[in-house]
C-alpha positions in Angstrom: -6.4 -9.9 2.7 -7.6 -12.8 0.2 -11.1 -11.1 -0.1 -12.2 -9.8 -3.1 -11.9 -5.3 -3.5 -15.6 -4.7 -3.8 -17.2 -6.8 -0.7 -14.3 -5.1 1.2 -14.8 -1.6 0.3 -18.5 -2.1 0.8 -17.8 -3.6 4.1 -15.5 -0.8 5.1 -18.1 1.7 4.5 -20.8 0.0 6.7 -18.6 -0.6 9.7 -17.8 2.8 10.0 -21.1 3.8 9.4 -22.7 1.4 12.3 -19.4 2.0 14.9 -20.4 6.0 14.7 -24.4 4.9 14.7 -24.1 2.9 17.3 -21.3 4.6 19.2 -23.3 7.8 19.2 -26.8 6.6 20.1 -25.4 4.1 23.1 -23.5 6.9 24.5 -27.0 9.4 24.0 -28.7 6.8 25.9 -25.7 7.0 28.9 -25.9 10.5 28.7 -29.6 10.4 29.5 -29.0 7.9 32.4 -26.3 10.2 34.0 -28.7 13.6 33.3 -26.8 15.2 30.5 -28.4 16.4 27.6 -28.8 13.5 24.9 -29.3 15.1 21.6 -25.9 17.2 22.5 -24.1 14.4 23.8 -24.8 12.4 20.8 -23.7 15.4 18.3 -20.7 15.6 20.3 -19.7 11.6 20.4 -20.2 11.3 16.8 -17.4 14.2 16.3 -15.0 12.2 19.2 -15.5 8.9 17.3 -15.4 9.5 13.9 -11.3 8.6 13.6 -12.2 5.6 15.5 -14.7 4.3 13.0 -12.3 4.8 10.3 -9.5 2.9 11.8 -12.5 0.0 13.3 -13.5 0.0 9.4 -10.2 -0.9 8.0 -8.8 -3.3 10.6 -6.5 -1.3 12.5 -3.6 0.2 11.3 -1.1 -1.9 11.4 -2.2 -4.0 8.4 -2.9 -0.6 6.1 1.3 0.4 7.6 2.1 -2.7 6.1 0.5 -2.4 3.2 1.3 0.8 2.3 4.3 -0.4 2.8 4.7 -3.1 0.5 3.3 -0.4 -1.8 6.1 2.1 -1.4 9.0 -0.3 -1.3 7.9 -3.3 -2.9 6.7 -1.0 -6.1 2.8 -3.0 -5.6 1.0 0.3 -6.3 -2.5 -2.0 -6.4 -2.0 -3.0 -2.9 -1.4 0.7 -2.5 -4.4 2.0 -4.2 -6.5 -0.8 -2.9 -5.7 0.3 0.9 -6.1 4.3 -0.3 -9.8 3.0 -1.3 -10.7 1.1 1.4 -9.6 3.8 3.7 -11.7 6.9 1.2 -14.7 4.1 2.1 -14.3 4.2 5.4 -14.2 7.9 6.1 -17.3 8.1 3.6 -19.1 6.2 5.9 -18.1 8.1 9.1 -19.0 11.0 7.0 -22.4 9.8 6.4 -23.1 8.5 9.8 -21.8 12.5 11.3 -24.2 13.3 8.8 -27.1 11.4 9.8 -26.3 12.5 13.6 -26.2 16.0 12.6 -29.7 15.6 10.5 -31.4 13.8 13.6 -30.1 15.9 16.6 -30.0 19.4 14.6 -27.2 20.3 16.8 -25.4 22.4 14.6 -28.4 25.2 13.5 
């Protein structure tokens, strides 16, 4: 973790944003293939993968254990802020791609 915060927390947002883009709209398309509604399937993929594009986003969770870690016990409360940020990005941008999703399918009117 020698990168700088603010490519990080930028990068954060945008790879949970694309996992629950792209995770959604490949799984719409398999949907149609198989003869299931797409525009449902999609709403509903984008609610099942949501977590995952949050832990995808901040590189598993392992490294963000150990980090909070040597937060707690090692009294670094930066690294512990840092990783409280990065993960705040991440569910932003799961949030805004569940958003978008919603907007295009119009599932939930």
């Amino acid at each position: 973790m020698n990168e700088a915060f603010f490519p990080e927390f930028f990068k954060c947002f945008f790879i949970a944003l694309g996992v629950l883009l792209g995770g959604s709209l490949i799984g719409g398309f398999a949907s149609f293939i198989t003869g299931k509604p797409p525009m449902t399937e999609i709403y509903n993929i984008s609610n099942n993968v949501r977590i995952w594009a949050i832990i995808a986003a901040i590189g598993g969770t392992f490294d963000t254990l150990y980090s909070f870690e040597k937060g707690f016990l090692q009294g670094e409360t930066k690294e512990l802020i840092r990783q409280f940020l990065l993960i705040l990005s991440a569910m932003g941008g799961a949030q805004t791609g569940a958003a978008i999703i919603q907007w295009l399918t119009q599932e939930h009117i």
